[in-house]
N, CA, C and O atoms as a GROMACS GRO file, in nm:
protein
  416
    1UNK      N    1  -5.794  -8.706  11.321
    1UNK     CA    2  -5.732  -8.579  11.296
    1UNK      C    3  -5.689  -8.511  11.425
    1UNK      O    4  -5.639  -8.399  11.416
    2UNK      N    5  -5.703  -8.569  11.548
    2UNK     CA    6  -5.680  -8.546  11.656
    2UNK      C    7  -5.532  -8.500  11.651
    2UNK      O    8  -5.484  -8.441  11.748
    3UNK      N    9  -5.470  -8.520  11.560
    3UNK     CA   10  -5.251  -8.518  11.607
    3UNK      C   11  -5.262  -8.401  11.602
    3UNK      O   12  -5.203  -8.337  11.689
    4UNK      N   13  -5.351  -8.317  11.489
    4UNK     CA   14  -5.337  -8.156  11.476
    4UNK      C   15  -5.493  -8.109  11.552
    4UNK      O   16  -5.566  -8.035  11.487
    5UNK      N   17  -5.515  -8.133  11.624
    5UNK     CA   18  -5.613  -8.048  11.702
    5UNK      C   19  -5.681  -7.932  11.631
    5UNK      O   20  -5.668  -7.812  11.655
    6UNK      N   21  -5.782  -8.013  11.505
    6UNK     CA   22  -5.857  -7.885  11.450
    6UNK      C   23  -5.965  -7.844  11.492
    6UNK      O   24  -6.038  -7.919  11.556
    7UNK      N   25  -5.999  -7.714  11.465
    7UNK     CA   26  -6.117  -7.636  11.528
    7UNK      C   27  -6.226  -7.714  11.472
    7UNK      O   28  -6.217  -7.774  11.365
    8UNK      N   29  -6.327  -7.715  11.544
    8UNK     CA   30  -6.473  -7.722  11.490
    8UNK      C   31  -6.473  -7.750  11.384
    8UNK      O   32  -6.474  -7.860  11.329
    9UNK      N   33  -6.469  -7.598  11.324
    9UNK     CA   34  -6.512  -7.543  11.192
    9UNK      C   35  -6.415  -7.644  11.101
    9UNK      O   36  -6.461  -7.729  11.026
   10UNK      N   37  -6.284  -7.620  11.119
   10UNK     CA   38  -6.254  -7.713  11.049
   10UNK      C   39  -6.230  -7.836  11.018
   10UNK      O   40  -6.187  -7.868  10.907
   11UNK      N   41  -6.250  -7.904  11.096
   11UNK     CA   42  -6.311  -8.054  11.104
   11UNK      C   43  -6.459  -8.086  11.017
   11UNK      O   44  -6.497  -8.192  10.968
   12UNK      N   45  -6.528  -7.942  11.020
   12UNK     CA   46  -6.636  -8.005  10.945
   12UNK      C   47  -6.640  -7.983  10.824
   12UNK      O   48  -6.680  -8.052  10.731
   13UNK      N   49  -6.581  -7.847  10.831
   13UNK     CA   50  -6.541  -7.805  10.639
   13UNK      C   51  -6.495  -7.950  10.570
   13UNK      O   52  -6.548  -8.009  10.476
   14UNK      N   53  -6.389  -7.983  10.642
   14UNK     CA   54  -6.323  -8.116  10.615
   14UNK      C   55  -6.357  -8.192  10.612
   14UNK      O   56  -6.264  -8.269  10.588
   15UNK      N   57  -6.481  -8.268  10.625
   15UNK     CA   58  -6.618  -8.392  10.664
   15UNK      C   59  -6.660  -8.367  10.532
   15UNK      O   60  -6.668  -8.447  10.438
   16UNK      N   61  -6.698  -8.188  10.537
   16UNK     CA   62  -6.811  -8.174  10.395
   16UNK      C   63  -6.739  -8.184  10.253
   16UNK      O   64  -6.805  -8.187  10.148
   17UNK      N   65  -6.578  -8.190  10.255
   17UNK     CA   66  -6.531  -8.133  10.145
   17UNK      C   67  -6.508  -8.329  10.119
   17UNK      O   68  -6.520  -8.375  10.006
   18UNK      N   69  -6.490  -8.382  10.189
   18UNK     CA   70  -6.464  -8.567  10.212
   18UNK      C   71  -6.558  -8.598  10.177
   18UNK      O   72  -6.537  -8.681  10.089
   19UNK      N   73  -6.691  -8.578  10.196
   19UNK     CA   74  -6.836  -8.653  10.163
   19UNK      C   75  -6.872  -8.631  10.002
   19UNK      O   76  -6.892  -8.721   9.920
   20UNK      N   77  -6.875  -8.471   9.976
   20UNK     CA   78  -6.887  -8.460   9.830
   20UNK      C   79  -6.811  -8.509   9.746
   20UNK      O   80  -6.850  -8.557   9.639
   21UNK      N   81  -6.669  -8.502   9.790
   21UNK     CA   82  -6.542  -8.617   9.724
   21UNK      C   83  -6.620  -8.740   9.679
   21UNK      O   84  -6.645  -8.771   9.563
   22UNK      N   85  -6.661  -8.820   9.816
   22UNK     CA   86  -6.692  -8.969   9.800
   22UNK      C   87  -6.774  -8.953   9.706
   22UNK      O   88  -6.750  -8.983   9.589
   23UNK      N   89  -6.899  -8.896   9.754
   23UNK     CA   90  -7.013  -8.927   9.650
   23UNK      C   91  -6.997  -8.930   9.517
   23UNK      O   92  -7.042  -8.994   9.422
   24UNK      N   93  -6.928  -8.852   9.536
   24UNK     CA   94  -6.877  -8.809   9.317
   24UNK      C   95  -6.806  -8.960   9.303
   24UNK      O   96  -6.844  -9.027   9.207
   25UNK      N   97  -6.712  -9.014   9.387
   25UNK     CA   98  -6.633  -9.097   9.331
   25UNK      C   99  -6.720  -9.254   9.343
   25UNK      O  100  -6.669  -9.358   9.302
   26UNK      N  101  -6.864  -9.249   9.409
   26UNK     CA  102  -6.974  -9.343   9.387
   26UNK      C  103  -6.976  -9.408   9.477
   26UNK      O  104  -7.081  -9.472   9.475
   27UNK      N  105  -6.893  -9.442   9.599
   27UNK     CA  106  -6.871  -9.445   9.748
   27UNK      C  107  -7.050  -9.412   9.832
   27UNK      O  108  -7.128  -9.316   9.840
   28UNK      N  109  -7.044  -9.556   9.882
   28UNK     CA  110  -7.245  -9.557   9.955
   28UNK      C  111  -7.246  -9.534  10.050
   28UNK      O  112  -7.323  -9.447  10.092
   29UNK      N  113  -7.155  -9.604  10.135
   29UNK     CA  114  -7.109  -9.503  10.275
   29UNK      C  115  -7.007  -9.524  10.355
   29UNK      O  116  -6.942  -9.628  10.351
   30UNK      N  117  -6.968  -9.375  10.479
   30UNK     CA  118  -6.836  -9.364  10.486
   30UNK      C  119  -6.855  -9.371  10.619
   30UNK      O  120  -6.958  -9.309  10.646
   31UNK      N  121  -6.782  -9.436  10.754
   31UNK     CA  122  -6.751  -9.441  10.861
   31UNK      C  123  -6.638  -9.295  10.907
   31UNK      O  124  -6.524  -9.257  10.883
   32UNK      N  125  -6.738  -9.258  10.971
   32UNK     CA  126  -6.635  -9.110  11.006
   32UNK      C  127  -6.582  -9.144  11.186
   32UNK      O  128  -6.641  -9.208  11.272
   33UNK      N  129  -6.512  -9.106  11.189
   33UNK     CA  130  -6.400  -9.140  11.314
   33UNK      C  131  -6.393  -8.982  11.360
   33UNK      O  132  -6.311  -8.907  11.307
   34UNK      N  133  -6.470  -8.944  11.446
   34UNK     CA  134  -6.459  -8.822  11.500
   34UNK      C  135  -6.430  -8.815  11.632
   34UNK      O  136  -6.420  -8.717  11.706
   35UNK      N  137  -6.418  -8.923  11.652
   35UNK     CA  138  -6.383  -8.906  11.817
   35UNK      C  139  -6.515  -8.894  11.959
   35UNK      O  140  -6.637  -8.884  11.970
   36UNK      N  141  -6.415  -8.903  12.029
   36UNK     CA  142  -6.576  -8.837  12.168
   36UNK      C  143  -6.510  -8.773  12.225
   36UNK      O  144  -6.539  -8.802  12.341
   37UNK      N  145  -6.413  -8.678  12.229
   37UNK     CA  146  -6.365  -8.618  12.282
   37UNK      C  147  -6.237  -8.636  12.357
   37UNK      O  148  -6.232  -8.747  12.410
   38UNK      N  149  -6.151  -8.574  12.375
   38UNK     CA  150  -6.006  -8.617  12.453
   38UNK      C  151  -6.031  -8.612  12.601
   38UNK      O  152  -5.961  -8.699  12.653
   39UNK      N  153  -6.085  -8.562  12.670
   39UNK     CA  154  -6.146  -8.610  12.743
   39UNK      C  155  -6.205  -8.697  12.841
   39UNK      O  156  -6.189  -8.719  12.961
   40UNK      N  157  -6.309  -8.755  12.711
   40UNK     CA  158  -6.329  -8.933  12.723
   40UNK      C  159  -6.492  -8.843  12.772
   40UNK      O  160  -6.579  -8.928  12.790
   41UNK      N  161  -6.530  -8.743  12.787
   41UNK     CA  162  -6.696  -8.699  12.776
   41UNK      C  163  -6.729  -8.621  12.722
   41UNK      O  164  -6.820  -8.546  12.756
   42UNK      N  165  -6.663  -8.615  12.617
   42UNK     CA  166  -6.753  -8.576  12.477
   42UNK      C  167  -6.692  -8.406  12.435
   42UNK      O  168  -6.691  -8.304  12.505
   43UNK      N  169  -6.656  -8.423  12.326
   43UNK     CA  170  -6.582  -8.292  12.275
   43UNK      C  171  -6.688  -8.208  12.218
   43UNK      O  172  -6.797  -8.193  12.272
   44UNK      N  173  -6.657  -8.158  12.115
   44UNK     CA  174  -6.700  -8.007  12.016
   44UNK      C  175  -6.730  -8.043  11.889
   44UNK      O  176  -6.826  -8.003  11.822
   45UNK      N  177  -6.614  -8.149  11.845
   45UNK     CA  178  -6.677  -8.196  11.723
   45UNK      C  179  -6.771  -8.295  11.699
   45UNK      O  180  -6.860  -8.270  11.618
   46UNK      N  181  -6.766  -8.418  11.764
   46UNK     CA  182  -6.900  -8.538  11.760
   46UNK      C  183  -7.065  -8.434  11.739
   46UNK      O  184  -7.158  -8.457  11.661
   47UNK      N  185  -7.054  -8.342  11.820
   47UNK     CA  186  -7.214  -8.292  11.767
   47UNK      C  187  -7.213  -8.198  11.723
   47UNK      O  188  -7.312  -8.125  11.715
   48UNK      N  189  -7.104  -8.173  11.684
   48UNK     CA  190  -7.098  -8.040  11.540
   48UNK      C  191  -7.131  -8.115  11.387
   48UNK      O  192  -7.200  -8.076  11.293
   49UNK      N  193  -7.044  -8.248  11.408
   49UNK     CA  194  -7.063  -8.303  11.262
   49UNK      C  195  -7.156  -8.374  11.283
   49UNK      O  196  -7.210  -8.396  11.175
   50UNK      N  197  -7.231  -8.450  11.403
   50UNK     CA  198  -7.407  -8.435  11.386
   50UNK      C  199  -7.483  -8.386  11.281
   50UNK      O  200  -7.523  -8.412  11.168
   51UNK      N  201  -7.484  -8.240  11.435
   51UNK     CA  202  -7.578  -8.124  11.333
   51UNK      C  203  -7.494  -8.084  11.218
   51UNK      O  204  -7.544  -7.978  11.179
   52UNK      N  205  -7.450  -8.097  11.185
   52UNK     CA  206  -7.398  -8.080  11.039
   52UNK      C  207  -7.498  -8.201  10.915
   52UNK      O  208  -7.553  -8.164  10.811
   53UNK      N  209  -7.495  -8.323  10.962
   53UNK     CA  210  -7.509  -8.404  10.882
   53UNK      C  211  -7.664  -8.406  10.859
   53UNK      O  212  -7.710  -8.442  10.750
   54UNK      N  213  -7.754  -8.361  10.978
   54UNK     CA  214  -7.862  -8.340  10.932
   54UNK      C  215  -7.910  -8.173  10.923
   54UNK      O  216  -8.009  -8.132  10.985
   55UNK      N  217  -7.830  -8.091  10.842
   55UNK     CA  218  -7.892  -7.976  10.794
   55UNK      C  219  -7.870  -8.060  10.647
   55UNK      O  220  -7.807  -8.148  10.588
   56UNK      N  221  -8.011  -7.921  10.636
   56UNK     CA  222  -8.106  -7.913  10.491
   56UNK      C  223  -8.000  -7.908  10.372
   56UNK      O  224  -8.042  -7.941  10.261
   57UNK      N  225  -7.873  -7.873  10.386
   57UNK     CA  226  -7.787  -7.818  10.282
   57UNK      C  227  -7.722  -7.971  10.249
   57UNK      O  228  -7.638  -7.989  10.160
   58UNK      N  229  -7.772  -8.072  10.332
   58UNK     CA  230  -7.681  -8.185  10.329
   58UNK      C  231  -7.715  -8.260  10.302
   58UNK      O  232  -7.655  -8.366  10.324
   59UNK      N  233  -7.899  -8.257  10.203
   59UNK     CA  234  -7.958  -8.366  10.199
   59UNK      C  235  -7.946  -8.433  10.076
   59UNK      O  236  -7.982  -8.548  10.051
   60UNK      N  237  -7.879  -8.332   9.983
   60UNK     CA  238  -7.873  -8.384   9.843
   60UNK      C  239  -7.686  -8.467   9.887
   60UNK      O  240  -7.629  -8.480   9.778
   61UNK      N  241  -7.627  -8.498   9.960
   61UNK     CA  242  -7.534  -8.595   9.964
   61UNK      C  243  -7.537  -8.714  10.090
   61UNK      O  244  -7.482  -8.823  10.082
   62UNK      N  245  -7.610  -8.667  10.198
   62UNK     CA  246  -7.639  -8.759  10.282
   62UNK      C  247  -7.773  -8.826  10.296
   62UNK      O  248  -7.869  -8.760  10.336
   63UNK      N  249  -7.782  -8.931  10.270
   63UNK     CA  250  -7.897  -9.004  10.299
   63UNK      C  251  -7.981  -9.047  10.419
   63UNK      O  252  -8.103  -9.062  10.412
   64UNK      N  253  -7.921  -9.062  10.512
   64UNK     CA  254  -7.924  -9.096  10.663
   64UNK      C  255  -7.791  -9.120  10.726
   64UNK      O  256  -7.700  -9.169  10.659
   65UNK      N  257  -7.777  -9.092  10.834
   65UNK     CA  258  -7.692  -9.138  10.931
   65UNK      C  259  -7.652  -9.221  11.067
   65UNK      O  260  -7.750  -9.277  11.116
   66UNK      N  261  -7.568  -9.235  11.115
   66UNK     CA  262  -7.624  -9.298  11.279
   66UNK      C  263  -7.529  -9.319  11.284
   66UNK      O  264  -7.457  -9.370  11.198
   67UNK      N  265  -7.484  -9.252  11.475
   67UNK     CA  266  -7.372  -9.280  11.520
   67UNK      C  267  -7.395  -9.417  11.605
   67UNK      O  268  -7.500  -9.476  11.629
   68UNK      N  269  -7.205  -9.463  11.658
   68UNK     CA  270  -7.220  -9.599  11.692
   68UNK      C  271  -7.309  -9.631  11.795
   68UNK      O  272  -7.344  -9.747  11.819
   69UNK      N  273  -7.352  -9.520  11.865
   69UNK     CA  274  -7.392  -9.594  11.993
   69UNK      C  275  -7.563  -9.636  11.960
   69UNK      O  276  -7.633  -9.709  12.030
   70UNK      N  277  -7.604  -9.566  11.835
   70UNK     CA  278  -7.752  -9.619  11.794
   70UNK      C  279  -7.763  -9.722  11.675
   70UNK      O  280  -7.864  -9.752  11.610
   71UNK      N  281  -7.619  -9.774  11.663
   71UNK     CA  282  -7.658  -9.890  11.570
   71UNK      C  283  -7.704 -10.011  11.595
   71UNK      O  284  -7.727 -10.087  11.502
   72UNK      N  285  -7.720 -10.038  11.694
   72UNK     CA  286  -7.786 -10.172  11.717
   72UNK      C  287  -7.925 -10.156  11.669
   72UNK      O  288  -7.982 -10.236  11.595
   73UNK      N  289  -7.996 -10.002  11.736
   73UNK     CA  290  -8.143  -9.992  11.683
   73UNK      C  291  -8.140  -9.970  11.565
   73UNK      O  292  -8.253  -9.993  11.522
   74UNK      N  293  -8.067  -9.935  11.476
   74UNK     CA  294  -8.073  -9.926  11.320
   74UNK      C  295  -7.987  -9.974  11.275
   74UNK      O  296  -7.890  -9.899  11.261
   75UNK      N  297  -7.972 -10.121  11.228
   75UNK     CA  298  -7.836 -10.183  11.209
   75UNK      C  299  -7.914 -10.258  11.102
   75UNK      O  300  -7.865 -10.262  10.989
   76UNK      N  301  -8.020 -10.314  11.122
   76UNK     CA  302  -8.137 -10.347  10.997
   76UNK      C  303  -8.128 -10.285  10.892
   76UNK      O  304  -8.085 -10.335  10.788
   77UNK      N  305  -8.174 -10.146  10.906
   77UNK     CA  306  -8.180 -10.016  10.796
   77UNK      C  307  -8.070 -10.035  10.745
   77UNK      O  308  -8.071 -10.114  10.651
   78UNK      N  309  -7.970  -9.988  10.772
   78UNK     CA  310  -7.863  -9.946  10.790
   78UNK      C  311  -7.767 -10.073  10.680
   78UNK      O  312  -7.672 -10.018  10.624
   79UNK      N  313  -7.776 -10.172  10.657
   79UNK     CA  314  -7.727 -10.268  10.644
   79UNK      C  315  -7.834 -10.333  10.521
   79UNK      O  316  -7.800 -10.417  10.437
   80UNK      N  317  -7.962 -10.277  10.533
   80UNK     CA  318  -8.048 -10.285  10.365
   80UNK      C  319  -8.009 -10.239  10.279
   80UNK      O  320  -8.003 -10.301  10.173
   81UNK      N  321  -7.967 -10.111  10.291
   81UNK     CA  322  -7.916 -10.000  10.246
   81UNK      C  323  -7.758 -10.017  10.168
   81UNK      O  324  -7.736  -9.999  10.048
   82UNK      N  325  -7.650 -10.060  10.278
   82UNK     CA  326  -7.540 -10.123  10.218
   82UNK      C  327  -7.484 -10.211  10.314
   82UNK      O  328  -7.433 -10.173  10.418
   83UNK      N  329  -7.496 -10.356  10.270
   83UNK     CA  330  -7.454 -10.485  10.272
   83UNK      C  331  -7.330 -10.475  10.353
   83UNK      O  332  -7.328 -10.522  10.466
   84UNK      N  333  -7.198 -10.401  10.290
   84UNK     CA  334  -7.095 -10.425  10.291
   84UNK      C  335  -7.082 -10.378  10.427
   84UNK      O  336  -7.000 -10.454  10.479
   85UNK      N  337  -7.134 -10.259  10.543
   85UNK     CA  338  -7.122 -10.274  10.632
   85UNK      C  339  -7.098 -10.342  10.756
   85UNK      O  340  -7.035 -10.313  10.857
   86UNK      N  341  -7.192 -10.476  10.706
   86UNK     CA  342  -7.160 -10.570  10.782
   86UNK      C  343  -7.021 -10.591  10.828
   86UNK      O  344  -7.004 -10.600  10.950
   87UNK      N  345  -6.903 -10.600  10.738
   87UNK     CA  346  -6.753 -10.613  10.789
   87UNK      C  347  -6.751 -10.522  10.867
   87UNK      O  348  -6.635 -10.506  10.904
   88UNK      N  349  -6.809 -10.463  10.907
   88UNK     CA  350  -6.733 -10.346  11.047
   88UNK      C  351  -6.814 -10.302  11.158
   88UNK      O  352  -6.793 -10.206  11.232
   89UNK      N  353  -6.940 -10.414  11.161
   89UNK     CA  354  -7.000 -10.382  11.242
   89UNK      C  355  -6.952 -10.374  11.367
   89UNK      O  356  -6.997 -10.283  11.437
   90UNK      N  357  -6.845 -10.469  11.428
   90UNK     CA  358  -6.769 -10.478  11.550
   90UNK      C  359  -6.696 -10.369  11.574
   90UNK      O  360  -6.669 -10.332  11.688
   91UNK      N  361  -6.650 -10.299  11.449
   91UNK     CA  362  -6.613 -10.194  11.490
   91UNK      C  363  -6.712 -10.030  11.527
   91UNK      O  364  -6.673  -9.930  11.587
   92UNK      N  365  -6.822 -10.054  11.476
   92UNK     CA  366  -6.921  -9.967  11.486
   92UNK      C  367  -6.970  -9.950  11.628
   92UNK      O  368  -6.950  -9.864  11.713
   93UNK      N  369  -7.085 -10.131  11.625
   93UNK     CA  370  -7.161 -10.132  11.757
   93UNK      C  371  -7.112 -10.051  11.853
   93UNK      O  372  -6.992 -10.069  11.874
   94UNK      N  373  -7.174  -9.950  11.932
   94UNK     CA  374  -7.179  -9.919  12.056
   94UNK      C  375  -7.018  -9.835  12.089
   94UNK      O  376  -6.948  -9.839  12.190
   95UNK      N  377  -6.999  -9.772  11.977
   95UNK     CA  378  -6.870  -9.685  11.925
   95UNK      C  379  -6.895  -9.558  11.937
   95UNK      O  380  -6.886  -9.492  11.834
   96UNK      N  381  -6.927  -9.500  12.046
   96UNK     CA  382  -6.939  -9.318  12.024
   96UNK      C  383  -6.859  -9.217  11.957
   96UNK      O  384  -6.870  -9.095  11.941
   97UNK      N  385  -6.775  -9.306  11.922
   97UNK     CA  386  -6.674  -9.221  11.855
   97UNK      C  387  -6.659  -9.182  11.671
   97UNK      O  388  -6.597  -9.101  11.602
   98UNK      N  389  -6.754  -9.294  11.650
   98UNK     CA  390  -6.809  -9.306  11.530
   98UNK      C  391  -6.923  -9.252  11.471
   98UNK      O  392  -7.020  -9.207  11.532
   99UNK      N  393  -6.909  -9.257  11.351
   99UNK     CA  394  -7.097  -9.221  11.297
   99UNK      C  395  -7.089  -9.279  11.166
   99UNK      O  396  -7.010  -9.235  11.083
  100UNK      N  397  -7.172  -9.383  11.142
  100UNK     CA  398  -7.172  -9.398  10.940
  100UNK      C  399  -7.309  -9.315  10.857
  100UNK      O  400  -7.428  -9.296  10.886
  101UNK      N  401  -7.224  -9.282  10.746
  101UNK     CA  402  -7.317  -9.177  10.643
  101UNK      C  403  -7.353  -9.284  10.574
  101UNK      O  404  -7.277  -9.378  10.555
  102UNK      N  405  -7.478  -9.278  10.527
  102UNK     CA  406  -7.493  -9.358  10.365
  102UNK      C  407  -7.505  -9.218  10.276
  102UNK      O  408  -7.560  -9.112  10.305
  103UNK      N  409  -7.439  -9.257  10.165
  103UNK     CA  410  -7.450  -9.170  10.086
  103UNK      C  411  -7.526  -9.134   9.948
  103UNK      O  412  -7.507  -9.197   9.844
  104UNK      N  413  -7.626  -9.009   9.963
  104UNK     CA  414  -7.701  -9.061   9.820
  104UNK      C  415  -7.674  -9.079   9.682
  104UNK      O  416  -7.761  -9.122   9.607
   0.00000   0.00000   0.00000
């Protein structure tokens, strides 16, 4: 979403209004592409939609999370959970720019 340079806020409104989408539509989990910043050391949104993903308000649609650069240590979990990940692990591993939701 980088072409239109959205605020914070709305990047995450936009995460939360995308996640409840999925879940309803039965979707286990979603690779979010947030970037690391334009930069290249780290923007506003990567740890906004973090802490977003682990508040309390978010537990009845998110199950766990993990961005790319901690999937190697949870790539086990992560991959018990839903199989199908596997196709993108290359794109995940060691990806700061990433984060995958499982969804409950």
């Amino acid at each position: 979403m980088e072409y239109n340079r959205p605020t914070v806020e709305d990047a995450v409104r936009s995460m939360k209004n995308s996640l409840t989408t999925l879940k309803g539509q039965g979707y286990k989990a979603v690779i979010l592409i947030h970037g690391y910043g334009s930069s290249g050391s780290g923007g506003a949104i990567k740890p906004a939609v973090k802490r977003c993903l682990g508040e309390p308000g978010m537990r009845g649609i998110v199950r766990t999370f993990v961005g790319g650069e901690q999937w190697l240590d949870r790539k086990q979990e992560m991959l018990g959970i839903c199989k199908s990940l596997e196709s993108y692990q290359q794109r995940i591993s060691g990806n700061d720019g990433v984060t995958v939701v499982i969804l409950r």
